[in-house]
N, C-alpha and C positions, 0 to 999 in steps of 0.2 A: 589492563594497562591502557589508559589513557593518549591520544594524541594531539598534538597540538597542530591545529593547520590556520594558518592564512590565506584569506584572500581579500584581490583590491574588488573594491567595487564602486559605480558611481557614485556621488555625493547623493543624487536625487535617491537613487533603491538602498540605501542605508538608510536614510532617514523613513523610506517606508517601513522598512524593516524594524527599526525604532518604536513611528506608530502603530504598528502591528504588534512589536512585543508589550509595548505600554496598554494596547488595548485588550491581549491575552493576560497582563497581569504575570511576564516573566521579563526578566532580562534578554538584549539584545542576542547574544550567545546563547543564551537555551533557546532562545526561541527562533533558529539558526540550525538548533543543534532539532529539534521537534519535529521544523520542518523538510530537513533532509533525514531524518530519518520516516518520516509520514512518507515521501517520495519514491526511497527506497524500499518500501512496502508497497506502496502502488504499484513501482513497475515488477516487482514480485508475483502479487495478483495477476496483473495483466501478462507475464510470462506463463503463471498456469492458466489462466483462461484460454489463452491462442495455443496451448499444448493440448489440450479439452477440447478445442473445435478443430486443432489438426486430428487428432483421432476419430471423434462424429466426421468429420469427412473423407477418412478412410475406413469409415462402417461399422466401426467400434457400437458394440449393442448397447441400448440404453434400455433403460428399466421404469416403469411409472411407480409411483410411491407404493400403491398396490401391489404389483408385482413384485416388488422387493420384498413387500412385508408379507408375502406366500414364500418367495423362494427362503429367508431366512426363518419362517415360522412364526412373526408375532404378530399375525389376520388378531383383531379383535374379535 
């Protein structure tokens, strides 16, 4: 299910938004809707990245390519 949300925003960042959507080749709203979601993926990434480097920093083992492909068994 779909929601509908509003917001204000200045004249000048609508209108980029605008030429942004005209030069992605969507509408102002999808390409709105693209960019907060691309956003919301970012800070997704960047939550597991800084969970990743909180564990390397409390010693969590890491593995080199090699070594993984001994401990699981596919060494060419």
């Amino acid at each position: 299910m779909n929601k509908r949300v509003t917001i204000e925003m200045p004249d000048e960042m609508m209108k980029l938004v605008e030429e942004y959507a005209a030069e992605a080749g969507s509408a102002p709203d999808a390409y709105m809707r693209e960019v907060i979601e691309q956003h919301l993926e970012d800070l997704h990434d960047i939550a597991l990245a800084e969970a990743a480097m909180e564990r390397l920093k409390n010693g969590e083992r890491t593995y080199t390519w090699e070594e993984m492909e001994r401990e699981v068994g596919v060494e060419d």
